[in-house]
N, C-alpha and C positions, 0 to 999 in steps of 0.2 A: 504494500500500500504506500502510496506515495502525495503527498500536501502540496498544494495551490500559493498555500499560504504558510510553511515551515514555521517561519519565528515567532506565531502566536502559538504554538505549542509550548514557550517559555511559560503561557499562564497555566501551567498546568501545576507547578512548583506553587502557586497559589492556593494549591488544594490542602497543602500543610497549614494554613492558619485554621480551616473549622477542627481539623483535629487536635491540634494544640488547645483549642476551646476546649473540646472535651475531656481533654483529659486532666485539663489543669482547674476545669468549673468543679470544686469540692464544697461539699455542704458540712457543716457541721450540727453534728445530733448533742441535745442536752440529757443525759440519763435523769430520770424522775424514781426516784428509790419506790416499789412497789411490791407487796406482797404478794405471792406464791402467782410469779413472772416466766414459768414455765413455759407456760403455751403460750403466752404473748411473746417471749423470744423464738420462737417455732415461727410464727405469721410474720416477725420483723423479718426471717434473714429471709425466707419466702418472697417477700415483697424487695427488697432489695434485689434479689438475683431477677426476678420480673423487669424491673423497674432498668435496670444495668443493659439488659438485654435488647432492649425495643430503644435505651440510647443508641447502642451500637446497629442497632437496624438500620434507624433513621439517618447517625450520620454518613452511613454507607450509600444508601440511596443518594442521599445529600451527594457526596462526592461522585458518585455516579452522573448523577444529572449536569454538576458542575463541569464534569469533563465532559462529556457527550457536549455539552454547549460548546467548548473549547477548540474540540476536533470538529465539531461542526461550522466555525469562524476560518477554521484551518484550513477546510473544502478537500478532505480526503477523496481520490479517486482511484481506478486501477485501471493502469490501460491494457490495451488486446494484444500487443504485440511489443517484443524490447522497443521497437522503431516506430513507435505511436508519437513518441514525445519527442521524436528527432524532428529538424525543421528541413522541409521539404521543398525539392524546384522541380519542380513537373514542366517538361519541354513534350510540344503535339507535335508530331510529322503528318499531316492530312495529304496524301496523295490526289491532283487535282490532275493527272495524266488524260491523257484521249480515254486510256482503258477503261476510268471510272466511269465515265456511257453508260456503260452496261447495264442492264435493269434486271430485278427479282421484282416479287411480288408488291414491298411497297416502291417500288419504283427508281430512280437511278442512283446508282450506288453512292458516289458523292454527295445529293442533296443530303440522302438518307443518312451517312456522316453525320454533317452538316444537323440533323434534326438530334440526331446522339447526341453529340457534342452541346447542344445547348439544352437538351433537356436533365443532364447529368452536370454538367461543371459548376461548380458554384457559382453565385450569380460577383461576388469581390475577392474571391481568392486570384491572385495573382498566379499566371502560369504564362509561358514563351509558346505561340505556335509558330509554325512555316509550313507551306507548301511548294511546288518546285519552281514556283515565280517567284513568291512573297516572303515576308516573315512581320512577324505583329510581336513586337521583343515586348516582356515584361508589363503582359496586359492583361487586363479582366475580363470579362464574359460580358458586363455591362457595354466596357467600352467598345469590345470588338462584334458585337452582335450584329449589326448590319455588314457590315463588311463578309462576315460570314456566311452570311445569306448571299449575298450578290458575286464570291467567290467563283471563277470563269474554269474551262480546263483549258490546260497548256499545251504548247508544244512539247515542253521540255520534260523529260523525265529524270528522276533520279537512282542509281543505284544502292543499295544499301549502305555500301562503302560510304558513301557523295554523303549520306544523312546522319550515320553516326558521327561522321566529321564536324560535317556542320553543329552538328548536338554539342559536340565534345568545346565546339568554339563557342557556342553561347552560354554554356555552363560556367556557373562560378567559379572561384579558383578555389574556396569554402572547401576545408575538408570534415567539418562535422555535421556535411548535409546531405541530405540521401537524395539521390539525384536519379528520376526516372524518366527516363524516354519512354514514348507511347508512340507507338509506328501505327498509323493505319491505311493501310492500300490493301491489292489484291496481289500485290508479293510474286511478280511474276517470276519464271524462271532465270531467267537471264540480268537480272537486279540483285540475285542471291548468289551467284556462283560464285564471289571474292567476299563473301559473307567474314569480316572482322571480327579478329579473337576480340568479345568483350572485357574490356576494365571491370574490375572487383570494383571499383568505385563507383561503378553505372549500373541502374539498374534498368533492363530493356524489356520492354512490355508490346507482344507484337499480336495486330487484332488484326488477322484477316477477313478481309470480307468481297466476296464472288457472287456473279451473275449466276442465275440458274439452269440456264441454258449454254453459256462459256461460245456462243458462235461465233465469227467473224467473218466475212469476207472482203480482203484486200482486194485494190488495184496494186498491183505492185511496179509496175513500169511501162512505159509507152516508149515503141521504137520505127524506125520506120525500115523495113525490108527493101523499099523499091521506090525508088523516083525518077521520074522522066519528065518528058517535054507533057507527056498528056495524063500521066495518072499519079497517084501516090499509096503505097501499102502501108500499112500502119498493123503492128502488132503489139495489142495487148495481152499483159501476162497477170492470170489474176490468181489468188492462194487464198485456201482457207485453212483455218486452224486443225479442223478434221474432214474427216469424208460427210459426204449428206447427200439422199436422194434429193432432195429438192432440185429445182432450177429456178435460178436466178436470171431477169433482163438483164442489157447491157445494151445502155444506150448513147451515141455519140450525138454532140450537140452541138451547133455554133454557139457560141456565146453570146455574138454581136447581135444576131438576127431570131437569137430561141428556136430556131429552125432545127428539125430532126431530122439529123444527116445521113445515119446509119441505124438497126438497130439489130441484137441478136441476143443468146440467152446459152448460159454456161450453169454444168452439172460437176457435181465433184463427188459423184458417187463411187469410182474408180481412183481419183488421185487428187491429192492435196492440192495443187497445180495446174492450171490450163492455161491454153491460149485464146486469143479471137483475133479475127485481121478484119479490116475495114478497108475496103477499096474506094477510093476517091479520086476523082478528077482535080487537075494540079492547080487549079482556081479555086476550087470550091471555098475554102473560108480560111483565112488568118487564123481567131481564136476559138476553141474548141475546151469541151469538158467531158467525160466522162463518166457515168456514174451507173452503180449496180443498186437498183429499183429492190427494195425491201424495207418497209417497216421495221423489222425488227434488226436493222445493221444502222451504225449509229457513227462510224467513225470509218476511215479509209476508203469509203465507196465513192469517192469522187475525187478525179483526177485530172489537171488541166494542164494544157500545154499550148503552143503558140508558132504556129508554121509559116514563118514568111518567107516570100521567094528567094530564094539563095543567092545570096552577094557574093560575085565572084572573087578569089582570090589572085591579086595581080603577082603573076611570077615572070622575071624576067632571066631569062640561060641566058649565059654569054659562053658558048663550049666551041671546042675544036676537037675535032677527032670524030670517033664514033659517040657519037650525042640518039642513039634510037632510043636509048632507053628515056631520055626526057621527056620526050614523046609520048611515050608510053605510059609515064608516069600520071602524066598530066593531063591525058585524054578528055577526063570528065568534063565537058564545056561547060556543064551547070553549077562545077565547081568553081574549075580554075580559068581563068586567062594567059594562056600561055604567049610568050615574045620571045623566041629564039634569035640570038644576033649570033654571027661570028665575030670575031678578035676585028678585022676590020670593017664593020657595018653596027657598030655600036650604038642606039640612038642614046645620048647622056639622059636627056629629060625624061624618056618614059624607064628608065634604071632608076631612076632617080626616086620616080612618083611609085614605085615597084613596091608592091609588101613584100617579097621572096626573092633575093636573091643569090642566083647560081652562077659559079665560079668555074666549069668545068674543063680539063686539058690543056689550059694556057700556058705555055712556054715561059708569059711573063707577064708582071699585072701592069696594066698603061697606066703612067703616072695620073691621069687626070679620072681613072677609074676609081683609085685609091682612095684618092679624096672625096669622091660621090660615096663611099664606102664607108668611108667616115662619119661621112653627114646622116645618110640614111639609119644608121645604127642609133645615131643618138633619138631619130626620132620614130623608133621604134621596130623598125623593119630586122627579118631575120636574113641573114647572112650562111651561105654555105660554101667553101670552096675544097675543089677536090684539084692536086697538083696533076700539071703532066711529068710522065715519068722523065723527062728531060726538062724539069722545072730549072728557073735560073733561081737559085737560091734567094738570093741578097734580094730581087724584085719582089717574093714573097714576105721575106721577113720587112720588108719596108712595111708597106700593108698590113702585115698583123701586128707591128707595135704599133702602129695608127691608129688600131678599132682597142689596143690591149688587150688582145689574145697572147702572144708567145711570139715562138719560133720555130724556124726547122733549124736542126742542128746538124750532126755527119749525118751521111747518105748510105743505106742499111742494102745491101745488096745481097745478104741471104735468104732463104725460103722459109716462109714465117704463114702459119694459120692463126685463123684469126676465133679464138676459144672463148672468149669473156664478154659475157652481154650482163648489161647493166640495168636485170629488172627492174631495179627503183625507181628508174630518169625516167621525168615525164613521157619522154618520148619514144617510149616503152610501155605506155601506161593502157591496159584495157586489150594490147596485140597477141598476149600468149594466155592463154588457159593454165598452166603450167610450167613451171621452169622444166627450160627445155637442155639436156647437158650432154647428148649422144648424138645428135646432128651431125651432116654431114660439113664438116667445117668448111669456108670458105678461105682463103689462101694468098698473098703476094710474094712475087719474086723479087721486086725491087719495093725500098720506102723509105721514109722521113724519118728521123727521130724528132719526134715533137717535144718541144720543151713549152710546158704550161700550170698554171694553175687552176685551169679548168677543170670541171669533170669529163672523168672517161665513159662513154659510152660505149664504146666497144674496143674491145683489147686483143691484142697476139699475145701468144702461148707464152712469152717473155714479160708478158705483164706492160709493154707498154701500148699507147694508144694506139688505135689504128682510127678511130673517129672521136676526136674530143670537143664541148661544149664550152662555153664561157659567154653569159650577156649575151645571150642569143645567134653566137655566131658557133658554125660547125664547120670544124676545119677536118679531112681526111689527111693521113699523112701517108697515102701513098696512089694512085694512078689505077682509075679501074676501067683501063685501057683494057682491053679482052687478050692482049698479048702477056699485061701484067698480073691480072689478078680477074677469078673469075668467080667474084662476087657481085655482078652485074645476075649471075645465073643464081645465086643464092635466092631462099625465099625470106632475105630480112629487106635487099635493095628497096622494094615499092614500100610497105610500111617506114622504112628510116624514112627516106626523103617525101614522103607522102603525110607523115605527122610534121616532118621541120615544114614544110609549106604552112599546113594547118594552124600551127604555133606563132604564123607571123600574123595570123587576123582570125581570133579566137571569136567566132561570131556563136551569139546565142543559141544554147542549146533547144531543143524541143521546150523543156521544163530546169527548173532547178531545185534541190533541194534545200527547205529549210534550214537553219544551226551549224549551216557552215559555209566554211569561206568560198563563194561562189566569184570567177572571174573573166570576163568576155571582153569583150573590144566592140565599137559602135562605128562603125565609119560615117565619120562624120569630122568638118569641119568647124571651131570656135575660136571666134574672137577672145583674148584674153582676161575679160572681165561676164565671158560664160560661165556657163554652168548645167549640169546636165540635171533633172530630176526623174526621179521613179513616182510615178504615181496611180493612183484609182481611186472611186467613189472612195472610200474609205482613208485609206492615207497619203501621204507626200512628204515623200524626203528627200537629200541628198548626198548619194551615195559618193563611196570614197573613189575619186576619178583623176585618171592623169592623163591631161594631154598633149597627142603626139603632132606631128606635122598633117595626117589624112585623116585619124581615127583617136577615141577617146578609149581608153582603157577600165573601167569601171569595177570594182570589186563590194560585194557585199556580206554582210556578216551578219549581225544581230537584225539588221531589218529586211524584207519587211517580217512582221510577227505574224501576220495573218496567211494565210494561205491566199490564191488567186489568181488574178491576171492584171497585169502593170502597162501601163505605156513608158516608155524613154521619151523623156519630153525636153527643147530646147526652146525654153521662151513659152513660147503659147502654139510650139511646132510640136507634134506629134511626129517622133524617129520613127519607132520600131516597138512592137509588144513583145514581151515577155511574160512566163508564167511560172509560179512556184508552190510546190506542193511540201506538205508536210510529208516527215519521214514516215517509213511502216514501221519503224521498231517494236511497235504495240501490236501490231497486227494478230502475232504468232497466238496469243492469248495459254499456253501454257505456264502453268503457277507451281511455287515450288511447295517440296513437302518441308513443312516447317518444324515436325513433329522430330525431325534427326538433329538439329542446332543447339548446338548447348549454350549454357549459362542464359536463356531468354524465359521469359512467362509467356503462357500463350495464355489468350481470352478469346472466346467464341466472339462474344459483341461489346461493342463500347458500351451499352447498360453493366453487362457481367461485370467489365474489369471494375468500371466505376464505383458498381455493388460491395465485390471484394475490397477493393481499395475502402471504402469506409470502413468496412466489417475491421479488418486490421490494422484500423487507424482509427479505429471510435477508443472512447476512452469514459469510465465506467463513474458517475462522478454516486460520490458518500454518503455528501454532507445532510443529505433530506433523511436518511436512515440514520441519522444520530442526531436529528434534532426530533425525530420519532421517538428515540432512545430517551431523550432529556426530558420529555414530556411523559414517557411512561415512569421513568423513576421517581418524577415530583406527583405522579400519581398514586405511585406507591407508596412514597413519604404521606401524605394526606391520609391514606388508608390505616396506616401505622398509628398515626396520631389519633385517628377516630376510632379504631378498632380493636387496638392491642391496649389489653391493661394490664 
């Protein structure tokens, strides 16, 4: 048993003056001489031991009552657990992810939170929540109740790792306080695999809560198979969390016009997985959306992207020799713009205005080339040059300390394959399925030593480069003259130079994803006091842009937040639309088993835990049973006094 109020149990030392009264209140008898006093000393001592007896009743009672009043000022209680009387910071994790959609019988899991949470927290106990937007530090239940109600879902998710941390950061640094985290999400699998050894310091209380049906169906990605002058194929790839008879529509839509451009319907009775292709004619519309038609799917069923006519890519050759494969490279007309010159029929201007430029089999680089070479680097164009096997050294190395790339250095006259590729380099990025390491190598008999601090993209068995990058320019160091090396025959030739083209006018993809650094190019010309904006009904910003001599370079990150479709906007000019979808990460909808994690509490529902929690933190209070007590023993004193003689 434990007191409220300890140092009024000093009055209890008070209880020694009624007994020092009794025992020191002495009466004195006067003896009366009496004849034959037998039996009247019989009835005295009788009466004294009576009389002696019912003092000591009463003042028992007496000090009975007097302490019971005492311990009752004292406010004796007893709590329910050692950690009743510890002071407590209670931190919420409310997961507000796309997954929370999901509905049971009272309806979607978030609000349903959302209705927990306020009908269990106290209305002024101080407690920290967050979700994977927000966080509401060191608030009440008064002050955060609307907010709580009007609480959105996110893009963003958090892993458990991501929440314990953050926990760990908003917690005090207090070590005589017991400090519990309360997780509530639906605990997907993939949020728990790096599941953190918890601190003895932390106490982690995790309330899963799941839809009762667990279905989903994603879009997962939009591609396009085939484009030409007259038509375009479009391949959607769509996944659901398990098999189901059902079928589902799927319907393509202009955006501009609400027009129904395609429409078709997908089963996943046989696999997780399907496709659908949409044929359209190469006019039909700009902006486009997506969406698989059901009631009961709530999140990824709609997908948008943004198809404008294809801006061709200006590549200017300047080669000697056998130059077919340039040709060949560059065929697609709806890509690229091909301008082949030789060494003498050079036009400067259109090299100049060139996003791509190729350096191939020149004997030597014309001074006046050089310095175009220069210029166009700085104002964004990508640069590639491949020597001829009878390069003039010094002519080269001019030119690449110009652009600062390097050097060639001695001239490599032995038989060298070429074994190292450099999955990592962008321009490698999305070409292999697999690292590939039993090919049949491609090979030169004469080459450069290249001295750089670029990266290597592709290396000889000696470990030095055989194609190295730096700041956008791609220097080969040795001649793929078909006498020298017949890596013209390899299957990396079209991809390498078929991504560096690409690389020098990164034009808008179909779609972009949300939460990460997305980066493209605008061709487009601005005056120095431009500025390019992204916008739609809904928002407008300005993204992070740097401009070149032809084209604006644009990168984006944190915005936009919404999902959708954007214009590029200059002024009150409408560029070019783009469109951005949220990630699937939530899609997959399997949850993990909780029941193997050590050192956590589980709770079926935020009522339970909450339940619990009081139950182990009530505390048993006294004082009313001993002020019952002080009130029975002054009744009993009374009784004493009236009834004992």
């Amino acid at each position: 048993m434990q007191f409220k109020h300890p140092e009024l149990l000093y009055a209890l030392l008070l209880l020694i003056i009624p007994i020092l009264v009794h025992l020191f209140q002495l009466r004195k008898f006067k003896e009366q001489a009496f004849t034959n006093v037998k039996f009247l000393k019989r009835v005295k001592l009788q009466t004294r031991k009576s009389s002696q007896l019912k003092k000591w009743l009463i003042l028992l009672s007496r000090l009975c009552a007097l302490a019971a009043i005492i311990l009752a000022f004292a406010q004796p209680f007893l709590p329910s657990t050692t950690s009743a009387l510890q002071e407590k910071e209670n931190l919420i994790y409310l997961d507000n992810s796309f997954s929370m959609q999901q509905k049971n019988t009272q309806g979607e899991l978030l609000k349903q939170n959302v209705q927990e949470l306020l009908k269990n927290l106290p209305k002024n106990k101080e407690f920290t929540l967050f979700t994977n937007n927000k966080t509401y530090k060191n608030t009440t239940l008064t002050a955060i109740k609307n907010q709580l109600l009007q609480i959105e879902y996110s893009k963003e998710e958090l892993s458990f790792s991501e929440v314990y941390l953050k926990a760990q950061q908003h917690f005090s640094k207090k070590s005589n306080t017991q400090k519990n985290l309360i997780a509530v999400s639906d605990f997907q699998q993939k949020n728990i695999t790096d599941f953190p050894e918890i601190d003895s310091d932390y106490q982690v209380n995790l309330i899963p809560t799941q839809a009762e049906e667990n279905l989903n169906i994603s879009i997962d990605s939009v591609y396009i198979i085939e484009q030409n002058l007259d038509k375009i194929e479009l391949s959607v790839v769509l996944k659901a969390n398990k098999k189901n008879e059902q079928t589902f529509p799927v319907s393509l839509i202009n955006t501009a016009t609400k027009k129904l451009l395609a429409k078709s319907s997908v089963a996943f009775s046989e696999n997780k997985e399907t496709e659908v292709i949409f044929s359209l004619p190469q006019e039909e519309f700009v902006d486009a959306k997506i969406t698989v038609e059901d009631d009961n799917l709530y999140y990824d069923n709609t997908f948008f992207f943004s198809l404008e006519k294809p801006k061709k890519i200006t590549v200017a050759a300047i080669a000697e020799g056998d130059n077919n494969f340039i040709s060949k490279i560059f065929k697609d007309q709806l890509k690229f713009n091909l301008q082949l010159f030789s060494e003498k029929n050079i036009d400067f201007s259109k090299v100049e205005n060139a996003d791509f430029i190729l350096l191939s089999g020149l004997e030597k680089i014309p001074n006046g080339l050089g310095n175009i070479l220069s210029k166009t680097q700085q104002n964004g164009s990508v640069i590639a040059i491949v020597p001829s096997e009878n390069a003039n050294i010094s002519s080269y190395n001019n030119v690449l300390k110009s652009i600062g790339f390097g050097s060639f250095s001695s001239e490599i006259s032995s038989d060298l394959k070429i074994t190292g590729i450099n999955f990592s380099h962008p321009l490698y990025k999305n070409v292999f399925n697999k690292r590939v390491n039993n090919f049949e190598y491609p090979s030169v008999k004469k080459s450069f030593q290249l001295q750089t601090t670029g990266n290597s993209v592709l290396n000889y068995s000696n470990s030095q480069a055989f194609l190295a990058e730096k700041n956008h320019v791609y220097v080969f160091s040795a001649s793929l003259n078909s006498e020298n090396s017949n890596f013209k025959n390899s299957p990396l030739i079209a991809p390498t130079f078929y991504n560096i083209a690409q690389q020098s006018l990164q034009l808008p993809q179909l779609y972009f994803s949300m939460g990460q650094t997305n980066t493209f190019d605008v061709p487009v010309e601005l005056g120095n006091d431009q500025v390019l904006h992204i916008s739609n009904k809904t928002q407008d910003f300005i993204p992070r842009q740097q401009k070149f001599n032809s084209k604006v370079q644009i990168t984006t990150n944190e915005l936009p937040d919404k999902a959708g479709q954007f214009t590029i906007v200059n002024k009150t000019d409408s560029i070019q639309q783009i469109s951005f979808n949220y990630n699937r990460n939530e899609s997959d909808l399997n949850f993990a088993d909780l029941s193997t994690i050590k050192n956590i509490e589980l709770s079926n529902t935020i009522s339970t835990y909450f339940s619990e929690s009081r139950s182990a933190n009530e505390i048993n209070q006294l004082w009313k049973w001993f002020v019952i007590f002080a009130l029975l023993f002054l009744a009993i004193e009374v009784l004493l006094l009236k009834f004992l003689k």
